[in-house]
LOKE-592234 format. One record per atom (N, C-alpha, C, O): residue number from 1; atom name; residue in one letter; y, x, z. Coordinates in Angstrom, 1 decimal. Each point is the difference from the previous one (the first is absolute). Example, Ala and Ser with C-alpha at 12.3 -4.5 7.8 and 13.67 -1.06 7.14 Angstrom:
<pts>
resi_name_resn_c2_c1_c3
1_N_a_-5.7_13.2_7.8
1_CA_a_1.2_-0.9_0.0
1_C_a_1.2_0.9_0.0
1_O_a_0.0_1.0_0.7
2_N_s_1.1_-1.4_-1.4
2_CA_s_1.1_0.9_0.0
2_C_s_1.1_-0.8_0.8
2_O_s_1.1_0.5_0.1
</pts>
This chain:
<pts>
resi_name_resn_c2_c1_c3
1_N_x_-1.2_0.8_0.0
1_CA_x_1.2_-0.8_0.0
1_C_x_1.3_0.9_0.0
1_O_x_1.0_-0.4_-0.5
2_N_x_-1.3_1.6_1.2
2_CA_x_1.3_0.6_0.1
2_C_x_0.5_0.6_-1.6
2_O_x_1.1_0.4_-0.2
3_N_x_-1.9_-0.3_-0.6
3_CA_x_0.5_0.4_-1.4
3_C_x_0.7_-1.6_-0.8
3_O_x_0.2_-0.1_-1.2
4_N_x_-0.1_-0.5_1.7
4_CA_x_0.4_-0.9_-0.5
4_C_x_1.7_-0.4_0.3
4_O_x_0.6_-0.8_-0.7
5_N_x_-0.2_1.3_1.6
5_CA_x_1.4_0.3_0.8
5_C_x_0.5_1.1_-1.5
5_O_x_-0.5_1.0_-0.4
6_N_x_1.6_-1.6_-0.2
6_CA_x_0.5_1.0_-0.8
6_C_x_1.3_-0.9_-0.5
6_O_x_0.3_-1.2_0.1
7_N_x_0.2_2.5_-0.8
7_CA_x_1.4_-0.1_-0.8
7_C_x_0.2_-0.8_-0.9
7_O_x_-1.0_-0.1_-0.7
8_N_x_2.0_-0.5_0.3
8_CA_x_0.1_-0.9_-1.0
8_C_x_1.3_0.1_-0.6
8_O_x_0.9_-0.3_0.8
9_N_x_-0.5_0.8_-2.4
9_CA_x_1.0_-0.2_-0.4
9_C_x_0.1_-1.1_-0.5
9_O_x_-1.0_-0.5_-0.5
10_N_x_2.7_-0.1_0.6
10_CA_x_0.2_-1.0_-0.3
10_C_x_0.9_0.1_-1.6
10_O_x_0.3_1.1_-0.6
11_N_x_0.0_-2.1_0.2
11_CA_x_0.7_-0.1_-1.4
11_C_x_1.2_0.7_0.2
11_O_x_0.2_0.0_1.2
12_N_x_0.9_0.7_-2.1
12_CA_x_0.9_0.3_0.2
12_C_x_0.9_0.1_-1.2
12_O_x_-0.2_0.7_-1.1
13_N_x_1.4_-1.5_1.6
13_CA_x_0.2_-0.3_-1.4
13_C_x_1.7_0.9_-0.1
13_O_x_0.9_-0.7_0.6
14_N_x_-0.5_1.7_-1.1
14_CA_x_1.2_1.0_-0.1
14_C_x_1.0_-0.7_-0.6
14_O_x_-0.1_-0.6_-1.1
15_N_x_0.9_0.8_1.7
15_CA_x_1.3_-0.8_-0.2
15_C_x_1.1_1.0_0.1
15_O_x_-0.1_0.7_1.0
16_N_x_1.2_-0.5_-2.0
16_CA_x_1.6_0.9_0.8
16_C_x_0.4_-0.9_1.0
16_O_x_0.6_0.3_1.0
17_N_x_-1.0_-1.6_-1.4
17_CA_x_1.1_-1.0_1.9
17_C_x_-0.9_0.4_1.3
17_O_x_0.7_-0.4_1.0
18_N_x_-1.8_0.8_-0.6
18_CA_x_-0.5_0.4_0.5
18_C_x_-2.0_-0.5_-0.6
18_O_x_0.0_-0.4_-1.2
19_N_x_-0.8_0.4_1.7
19_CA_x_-1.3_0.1_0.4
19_C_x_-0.5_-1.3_0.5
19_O_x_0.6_-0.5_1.0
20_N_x_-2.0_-0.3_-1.8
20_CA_x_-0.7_-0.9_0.4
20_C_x_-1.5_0.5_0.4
20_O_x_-0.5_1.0_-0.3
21_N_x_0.1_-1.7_0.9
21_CA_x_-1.2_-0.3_0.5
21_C_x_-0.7_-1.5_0.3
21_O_x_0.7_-1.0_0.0
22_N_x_-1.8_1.0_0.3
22_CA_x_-0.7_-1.3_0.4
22_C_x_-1.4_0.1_-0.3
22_O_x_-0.7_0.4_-0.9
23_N_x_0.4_-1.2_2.3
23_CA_x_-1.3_-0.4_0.4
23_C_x_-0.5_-1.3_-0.3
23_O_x_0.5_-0.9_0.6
24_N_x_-1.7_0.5_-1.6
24_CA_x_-0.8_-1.3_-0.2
24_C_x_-1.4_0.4_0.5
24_O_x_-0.7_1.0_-0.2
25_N_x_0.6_-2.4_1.0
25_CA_x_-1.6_-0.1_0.4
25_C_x_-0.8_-0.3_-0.9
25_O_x_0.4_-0.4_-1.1
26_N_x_-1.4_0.8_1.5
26_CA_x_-1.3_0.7_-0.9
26_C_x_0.3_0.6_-1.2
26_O_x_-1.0_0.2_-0.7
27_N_x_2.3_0.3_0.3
27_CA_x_-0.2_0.8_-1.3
27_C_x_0.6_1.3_0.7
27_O_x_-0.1_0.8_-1.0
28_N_x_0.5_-0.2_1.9
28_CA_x_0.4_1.0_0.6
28_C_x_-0.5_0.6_1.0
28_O_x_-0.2_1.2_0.3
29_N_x_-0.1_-2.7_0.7
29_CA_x_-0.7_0.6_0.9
29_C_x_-1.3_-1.3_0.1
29_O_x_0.0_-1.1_-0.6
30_N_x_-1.2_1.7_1.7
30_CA_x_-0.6_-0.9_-0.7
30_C_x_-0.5_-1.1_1.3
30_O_x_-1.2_-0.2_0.2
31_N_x_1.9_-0.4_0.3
31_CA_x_0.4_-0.9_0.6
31_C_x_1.0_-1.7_-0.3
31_O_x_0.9_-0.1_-0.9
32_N_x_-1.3_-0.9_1.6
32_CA_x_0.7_-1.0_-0.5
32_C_x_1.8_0.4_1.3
32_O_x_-0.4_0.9_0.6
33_N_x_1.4_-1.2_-0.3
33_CA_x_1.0_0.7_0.3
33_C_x_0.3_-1.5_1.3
33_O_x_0.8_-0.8_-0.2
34_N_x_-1.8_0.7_1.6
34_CA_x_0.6_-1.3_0.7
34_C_x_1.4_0.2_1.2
34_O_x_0.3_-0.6_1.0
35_N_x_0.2_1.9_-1.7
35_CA_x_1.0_0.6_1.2
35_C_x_0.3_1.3_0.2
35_O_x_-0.7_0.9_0.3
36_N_x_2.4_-0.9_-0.6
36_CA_x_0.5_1.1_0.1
36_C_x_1.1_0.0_1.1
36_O_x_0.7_-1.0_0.4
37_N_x_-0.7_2.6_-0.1
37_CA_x_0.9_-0.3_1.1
37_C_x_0.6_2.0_-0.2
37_O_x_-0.4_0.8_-0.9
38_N_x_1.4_-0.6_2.3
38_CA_x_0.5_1.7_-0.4
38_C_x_0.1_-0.1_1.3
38_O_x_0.1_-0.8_0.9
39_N_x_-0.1_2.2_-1.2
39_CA_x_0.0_0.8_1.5
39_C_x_1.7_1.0_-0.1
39_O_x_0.2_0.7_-0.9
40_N_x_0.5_-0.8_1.7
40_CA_x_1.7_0.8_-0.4
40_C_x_0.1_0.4_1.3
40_O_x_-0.8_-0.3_1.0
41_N_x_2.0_1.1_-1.1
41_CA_x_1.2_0.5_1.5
41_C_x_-1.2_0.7_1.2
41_O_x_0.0_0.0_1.2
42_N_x_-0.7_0.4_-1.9
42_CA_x_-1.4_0.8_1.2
42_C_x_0.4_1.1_0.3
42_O_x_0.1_0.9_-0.9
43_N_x_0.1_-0.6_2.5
43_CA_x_0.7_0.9_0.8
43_C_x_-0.9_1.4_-0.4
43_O_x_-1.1_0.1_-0.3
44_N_x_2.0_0.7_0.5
44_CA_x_-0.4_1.8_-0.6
44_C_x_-1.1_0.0_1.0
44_O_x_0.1_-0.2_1.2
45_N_x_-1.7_0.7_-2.1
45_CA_x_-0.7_0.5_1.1
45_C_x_-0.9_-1.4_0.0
45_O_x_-1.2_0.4_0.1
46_N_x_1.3_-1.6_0.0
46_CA_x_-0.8_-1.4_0.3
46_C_x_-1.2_-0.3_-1.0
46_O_x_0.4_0.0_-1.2
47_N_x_-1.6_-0.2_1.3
47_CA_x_-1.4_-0.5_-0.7
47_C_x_0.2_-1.2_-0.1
47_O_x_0.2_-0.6_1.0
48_N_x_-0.3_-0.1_-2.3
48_CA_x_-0.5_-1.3_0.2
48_C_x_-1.6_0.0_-0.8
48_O_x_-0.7_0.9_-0.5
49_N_x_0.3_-2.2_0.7
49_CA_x_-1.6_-0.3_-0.3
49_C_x_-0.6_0.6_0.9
49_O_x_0.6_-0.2_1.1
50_N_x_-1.6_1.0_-0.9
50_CA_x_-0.9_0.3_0.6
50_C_x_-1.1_-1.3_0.5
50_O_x_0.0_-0.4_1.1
51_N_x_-0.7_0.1_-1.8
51_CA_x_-0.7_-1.4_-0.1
51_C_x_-1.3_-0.2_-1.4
51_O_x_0.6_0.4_-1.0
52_N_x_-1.6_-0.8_0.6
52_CA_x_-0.4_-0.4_-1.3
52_C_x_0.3_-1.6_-0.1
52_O_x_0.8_-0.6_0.6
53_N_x_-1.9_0.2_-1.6
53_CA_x_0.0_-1.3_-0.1
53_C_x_-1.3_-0.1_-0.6
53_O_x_-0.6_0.8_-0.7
54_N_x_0.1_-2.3_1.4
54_CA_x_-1.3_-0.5_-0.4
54_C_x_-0.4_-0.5_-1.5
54_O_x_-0.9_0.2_-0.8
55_N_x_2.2_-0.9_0.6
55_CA_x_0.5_-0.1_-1.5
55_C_x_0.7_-0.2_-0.7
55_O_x_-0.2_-0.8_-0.9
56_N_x_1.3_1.7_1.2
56_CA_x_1.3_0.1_-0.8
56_C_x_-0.1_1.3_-0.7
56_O_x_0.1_1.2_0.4
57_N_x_-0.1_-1.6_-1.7
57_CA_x_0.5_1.4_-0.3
57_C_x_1.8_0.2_0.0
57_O_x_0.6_-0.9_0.5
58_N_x_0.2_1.9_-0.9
58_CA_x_1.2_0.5_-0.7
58_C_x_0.4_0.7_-0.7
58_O_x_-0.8_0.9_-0.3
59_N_x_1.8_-1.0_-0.1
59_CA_x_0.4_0.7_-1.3
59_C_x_1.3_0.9_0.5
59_O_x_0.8_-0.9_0.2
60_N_x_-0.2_2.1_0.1
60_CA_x_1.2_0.3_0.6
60_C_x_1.2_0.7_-0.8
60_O_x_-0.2_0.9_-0.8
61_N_x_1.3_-1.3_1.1
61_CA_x_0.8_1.1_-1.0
61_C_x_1.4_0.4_0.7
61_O_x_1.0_-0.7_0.3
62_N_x_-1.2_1.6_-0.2
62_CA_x_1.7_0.7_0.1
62_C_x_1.0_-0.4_-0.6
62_O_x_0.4_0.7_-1.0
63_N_x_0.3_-2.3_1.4
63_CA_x_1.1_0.1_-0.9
63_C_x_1.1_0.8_0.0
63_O_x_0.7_0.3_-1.0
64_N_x_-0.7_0.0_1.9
64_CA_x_1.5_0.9_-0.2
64_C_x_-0.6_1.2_1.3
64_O_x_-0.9_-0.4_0.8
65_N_x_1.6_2.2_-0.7
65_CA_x_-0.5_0.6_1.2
65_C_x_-1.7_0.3_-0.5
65_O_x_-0.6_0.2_-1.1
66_N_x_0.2_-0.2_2.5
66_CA_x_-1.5_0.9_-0.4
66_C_x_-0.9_0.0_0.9
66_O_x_0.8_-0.8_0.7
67_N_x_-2.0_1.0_0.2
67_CA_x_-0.5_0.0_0.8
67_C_x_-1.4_0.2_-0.1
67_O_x_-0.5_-0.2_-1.2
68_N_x_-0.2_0.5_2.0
68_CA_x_-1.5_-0.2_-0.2
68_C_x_-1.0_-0.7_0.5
68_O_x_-0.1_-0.4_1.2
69_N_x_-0.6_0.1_-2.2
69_CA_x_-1.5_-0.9_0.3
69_C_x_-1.2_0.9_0.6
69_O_x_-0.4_0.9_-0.7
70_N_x_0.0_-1.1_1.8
70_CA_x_-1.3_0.3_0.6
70_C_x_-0.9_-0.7_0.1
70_O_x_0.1_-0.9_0.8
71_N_x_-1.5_1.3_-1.6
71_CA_x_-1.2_-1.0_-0.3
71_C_x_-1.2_0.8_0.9
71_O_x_-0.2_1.2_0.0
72_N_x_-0.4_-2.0_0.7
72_CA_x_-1.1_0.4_0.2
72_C_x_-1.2_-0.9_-0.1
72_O_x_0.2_-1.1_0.4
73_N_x_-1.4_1.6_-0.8
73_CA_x_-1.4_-1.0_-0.3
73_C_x_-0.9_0.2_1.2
73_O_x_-1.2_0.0_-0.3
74_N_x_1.5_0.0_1.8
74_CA_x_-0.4_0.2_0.7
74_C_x_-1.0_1.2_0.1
74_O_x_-0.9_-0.2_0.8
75_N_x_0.8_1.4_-1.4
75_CA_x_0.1_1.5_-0.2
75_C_x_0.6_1.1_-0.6
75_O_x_-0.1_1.1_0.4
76_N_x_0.9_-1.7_-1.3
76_CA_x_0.8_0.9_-0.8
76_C_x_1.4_-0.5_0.4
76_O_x_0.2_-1.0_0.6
77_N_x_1.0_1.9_-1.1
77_CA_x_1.2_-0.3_0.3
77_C_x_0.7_0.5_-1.7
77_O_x_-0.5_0.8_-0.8
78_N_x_1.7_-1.7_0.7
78_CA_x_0.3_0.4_-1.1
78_C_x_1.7_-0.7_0.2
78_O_x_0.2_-1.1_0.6
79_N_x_1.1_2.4_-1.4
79_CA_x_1.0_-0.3_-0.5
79_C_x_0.6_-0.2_-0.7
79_O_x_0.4_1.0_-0.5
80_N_x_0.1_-2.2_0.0
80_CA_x_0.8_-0.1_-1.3
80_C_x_1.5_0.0_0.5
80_O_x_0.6_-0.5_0.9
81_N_x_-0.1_1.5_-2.0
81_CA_x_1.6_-0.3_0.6
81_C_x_0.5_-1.4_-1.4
81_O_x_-0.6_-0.2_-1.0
82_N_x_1.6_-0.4_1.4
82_CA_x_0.6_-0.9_-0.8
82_C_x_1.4_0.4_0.2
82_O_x_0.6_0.0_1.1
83_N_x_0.1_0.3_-2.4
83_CA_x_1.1_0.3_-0.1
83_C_x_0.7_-0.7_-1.8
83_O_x_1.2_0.0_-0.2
84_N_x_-1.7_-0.3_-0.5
84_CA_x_0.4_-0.8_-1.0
84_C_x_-0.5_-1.6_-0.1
84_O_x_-1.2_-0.3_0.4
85_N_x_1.9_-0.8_-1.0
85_CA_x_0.4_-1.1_-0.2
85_C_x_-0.7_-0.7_-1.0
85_O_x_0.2_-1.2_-0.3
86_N_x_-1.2_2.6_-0.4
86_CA_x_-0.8_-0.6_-0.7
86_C_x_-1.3_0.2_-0.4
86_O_x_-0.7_-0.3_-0.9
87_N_x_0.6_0.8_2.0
87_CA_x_-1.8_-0.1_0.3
87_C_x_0.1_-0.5_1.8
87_O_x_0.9_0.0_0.9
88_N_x_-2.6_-0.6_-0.8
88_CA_x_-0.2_-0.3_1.3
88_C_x_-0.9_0.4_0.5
88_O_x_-0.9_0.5_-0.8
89_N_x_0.6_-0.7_2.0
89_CA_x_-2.0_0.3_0.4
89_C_x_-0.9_-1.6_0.1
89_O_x_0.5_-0.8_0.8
90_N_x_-1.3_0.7_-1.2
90_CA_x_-0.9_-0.9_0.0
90_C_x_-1.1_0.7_1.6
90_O_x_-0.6_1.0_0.1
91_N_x_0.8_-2.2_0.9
91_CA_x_-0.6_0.3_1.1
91_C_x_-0.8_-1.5_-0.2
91_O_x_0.6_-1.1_0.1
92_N_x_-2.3_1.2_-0.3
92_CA_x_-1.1_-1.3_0.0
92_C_x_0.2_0.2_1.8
92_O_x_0.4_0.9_0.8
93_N_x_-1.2_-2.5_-0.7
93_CA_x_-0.3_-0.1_1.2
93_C_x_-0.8_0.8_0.9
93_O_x_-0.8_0.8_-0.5
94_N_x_0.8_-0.9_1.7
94_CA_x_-1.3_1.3_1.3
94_C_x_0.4_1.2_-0.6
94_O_x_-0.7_1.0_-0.3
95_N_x_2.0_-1.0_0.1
95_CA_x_0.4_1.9_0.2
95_C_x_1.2_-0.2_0.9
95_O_x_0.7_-1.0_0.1
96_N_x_-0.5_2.2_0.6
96_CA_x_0.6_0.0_1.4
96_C_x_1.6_1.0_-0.5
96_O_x_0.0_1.2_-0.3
97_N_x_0.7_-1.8_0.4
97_CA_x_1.3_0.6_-0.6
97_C_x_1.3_0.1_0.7
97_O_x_0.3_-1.1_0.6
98_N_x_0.4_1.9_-0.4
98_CA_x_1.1_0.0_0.7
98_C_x_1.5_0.8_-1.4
98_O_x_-0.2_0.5_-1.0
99_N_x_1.5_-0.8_1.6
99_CA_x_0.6_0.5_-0.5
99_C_x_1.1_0.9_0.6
99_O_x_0.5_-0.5_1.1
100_N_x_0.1_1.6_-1.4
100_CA_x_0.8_0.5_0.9
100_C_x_0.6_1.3_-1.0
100_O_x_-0.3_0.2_-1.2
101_N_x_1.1_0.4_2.0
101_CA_x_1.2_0.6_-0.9
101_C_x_0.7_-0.2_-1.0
101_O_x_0.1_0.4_-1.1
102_N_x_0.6_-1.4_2.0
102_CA_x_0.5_-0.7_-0.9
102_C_x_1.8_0.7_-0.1
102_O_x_0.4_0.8_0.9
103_N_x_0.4_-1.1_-2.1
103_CA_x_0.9_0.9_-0.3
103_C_x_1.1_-1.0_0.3
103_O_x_-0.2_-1.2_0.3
104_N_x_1.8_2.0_-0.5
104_CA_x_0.8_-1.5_0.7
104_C_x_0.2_-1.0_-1.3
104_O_x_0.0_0.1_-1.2
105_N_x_0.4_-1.1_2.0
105_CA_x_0.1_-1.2_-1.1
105_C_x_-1.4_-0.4_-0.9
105_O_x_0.2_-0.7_-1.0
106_N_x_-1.5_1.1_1.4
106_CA_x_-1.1_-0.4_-0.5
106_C_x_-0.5_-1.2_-0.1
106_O_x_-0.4_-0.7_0.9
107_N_x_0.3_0.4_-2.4
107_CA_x_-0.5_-1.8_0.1
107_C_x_-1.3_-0.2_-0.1
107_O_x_-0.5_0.5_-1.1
108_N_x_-0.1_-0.8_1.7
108_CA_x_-1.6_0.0_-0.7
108_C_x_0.0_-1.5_0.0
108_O_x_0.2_-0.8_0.9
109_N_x_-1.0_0.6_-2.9
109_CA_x_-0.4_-1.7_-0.2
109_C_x_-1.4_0.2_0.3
109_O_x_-0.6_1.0_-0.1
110_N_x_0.2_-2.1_0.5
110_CA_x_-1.9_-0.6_0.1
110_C_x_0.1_-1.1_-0.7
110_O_x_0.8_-0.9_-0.1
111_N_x_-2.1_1.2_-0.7
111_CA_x_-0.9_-1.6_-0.7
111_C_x_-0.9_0.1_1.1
111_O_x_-0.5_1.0_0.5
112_N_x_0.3_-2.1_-0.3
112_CA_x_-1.5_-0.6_1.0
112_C_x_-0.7_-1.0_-0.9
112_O_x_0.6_-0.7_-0.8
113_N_x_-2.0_0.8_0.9
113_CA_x_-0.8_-0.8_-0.5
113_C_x_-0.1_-1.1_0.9
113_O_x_-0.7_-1.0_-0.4
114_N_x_1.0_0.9_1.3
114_CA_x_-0.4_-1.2_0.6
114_C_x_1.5_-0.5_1.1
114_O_x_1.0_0.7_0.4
115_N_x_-1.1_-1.5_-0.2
115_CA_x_1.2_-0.2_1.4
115_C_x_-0.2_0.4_1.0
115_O_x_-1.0_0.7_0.2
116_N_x_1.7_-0.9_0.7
116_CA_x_0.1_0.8_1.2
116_C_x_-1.2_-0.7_1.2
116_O_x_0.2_-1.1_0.5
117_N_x_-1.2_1.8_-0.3
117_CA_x_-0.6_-0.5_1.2
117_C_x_-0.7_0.8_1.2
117_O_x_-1.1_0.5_-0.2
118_N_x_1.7_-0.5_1.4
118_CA_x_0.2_1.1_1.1
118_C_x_-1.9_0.1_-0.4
118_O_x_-0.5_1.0_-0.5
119_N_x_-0.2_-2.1_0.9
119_CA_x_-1.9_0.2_0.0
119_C_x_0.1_1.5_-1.1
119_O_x_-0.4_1.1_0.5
120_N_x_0.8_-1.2_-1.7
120_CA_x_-0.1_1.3_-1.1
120_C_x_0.0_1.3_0.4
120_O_x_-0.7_0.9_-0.4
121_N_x_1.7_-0.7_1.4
121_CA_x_0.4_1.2_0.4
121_C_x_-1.4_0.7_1.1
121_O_x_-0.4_-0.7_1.0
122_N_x_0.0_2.0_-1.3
122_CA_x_-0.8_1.1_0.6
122_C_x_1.1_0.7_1.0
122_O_x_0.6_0.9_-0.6
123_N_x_-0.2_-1.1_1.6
123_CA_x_1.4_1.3_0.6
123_C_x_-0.9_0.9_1.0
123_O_x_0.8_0.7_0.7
124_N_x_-1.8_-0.5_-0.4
124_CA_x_-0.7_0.7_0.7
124_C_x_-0.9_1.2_-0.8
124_O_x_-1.2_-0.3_0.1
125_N_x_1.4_1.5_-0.8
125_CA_x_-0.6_1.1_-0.8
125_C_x_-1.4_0.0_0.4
125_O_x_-0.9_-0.1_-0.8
126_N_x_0.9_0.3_2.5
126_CA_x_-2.1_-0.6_0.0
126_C_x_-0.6_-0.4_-0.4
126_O_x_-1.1_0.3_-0.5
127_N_x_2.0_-2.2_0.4
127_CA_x_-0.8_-0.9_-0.1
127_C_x_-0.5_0.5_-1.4
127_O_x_-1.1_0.3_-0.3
128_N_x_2.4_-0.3_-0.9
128_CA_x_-0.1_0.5_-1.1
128_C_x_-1.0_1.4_-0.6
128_O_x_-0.2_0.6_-1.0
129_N_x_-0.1_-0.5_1.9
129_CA_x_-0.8_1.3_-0.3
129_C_x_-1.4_-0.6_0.3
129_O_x_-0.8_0.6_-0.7
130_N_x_0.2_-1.3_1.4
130_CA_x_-0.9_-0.8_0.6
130_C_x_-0.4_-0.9_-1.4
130_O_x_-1.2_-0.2_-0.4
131_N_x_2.3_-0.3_-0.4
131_CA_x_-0.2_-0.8_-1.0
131_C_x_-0.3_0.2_-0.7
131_O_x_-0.6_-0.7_-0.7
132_N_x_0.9_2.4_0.2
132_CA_x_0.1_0.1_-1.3
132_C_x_-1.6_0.3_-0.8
132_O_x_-0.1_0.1_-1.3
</pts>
C-alpha cells in the first residue's frame, strides 16, 4: 500500500497574466471529491495531521508556500516536500501521515474522498501499527 502514496501532476495551463491549474475527480486523481477543506496561518514549528484514515483517502497541494508531507505504512517512513501549485500527493486510505514544516503564509488545499467522520480517524500510531 505504501507504494501507492505518490505524486501527481496537475494540468497547467501558461499564461503572461499569470498561471492556471486544476483538479477533476477521477480524471486527475483517482477519487470521487466528497470534501475539501485548507489548512493556513500554522505557527512556526506546529505538525498538523498525525492520524490515518480507515477510509479516506486525499489528494494534497501547496497552494501557495511549502511544507512537508510525512507518510508512513506502519514500517516505513517517507517525505514529500510540496512546494508548487501544480502537482499534489495522492495519500489512499490506512496510511498514517502527518504534516509539518510548514513555511510562512503556507496554504495547503485537501480533496477528501469522503466527509468528515471522527469514527474514520486512527490518532493513536500503535493502534495503527497493530492494523496494518
Amino acid at each position: 500500500m505504501f507504494d501507492s502514496v505518490r505524486l501527481i501532476q496537475l494540468p497547467k495551463k501558461i499564461d503572461e497574466r499569470g498561471n492556471l491549474s486544476f483538479i477533476e475527480e477521477l480524471e486527475h486523481i483517482p477519487f470521487e471529491i466528497a470534501r475539501t477543506y485548507w489548512i493556513y496561518d500554522v505557527p512556526g514549528g506546529e505538525v498538523r495531521g498525525g492520524h490515518a484514515y480507515r477510509e479516506n483517502a486525499e489528494f494534497i497541494v501547496a497552494l501557495s508556500g511549502s511544507f512537508d508531507v510525512v507518510v508512513n505504512d506502519g514500517s516505513q517512513t517517507k517525505a514529500f516536500a510540496l512546494n508548487r501549485s501544480y502537482y499534489g500527493l495522492y495519500v489512499p486510505a490506512g496510511i498514517w501521515r502527518h504534516m509539518d514544516n510548514f513555511s510562512t503564509n503556507a496554504l495547503a488545499l485537501i480533496a477528501a474522498s469522503t466527509t468528515y467522520s471522527e469514527s474514520d480517524y486512527i490518532r493513536d500510531f500503535k493502534i495503527f501499527q497493530r492494523n496494518d
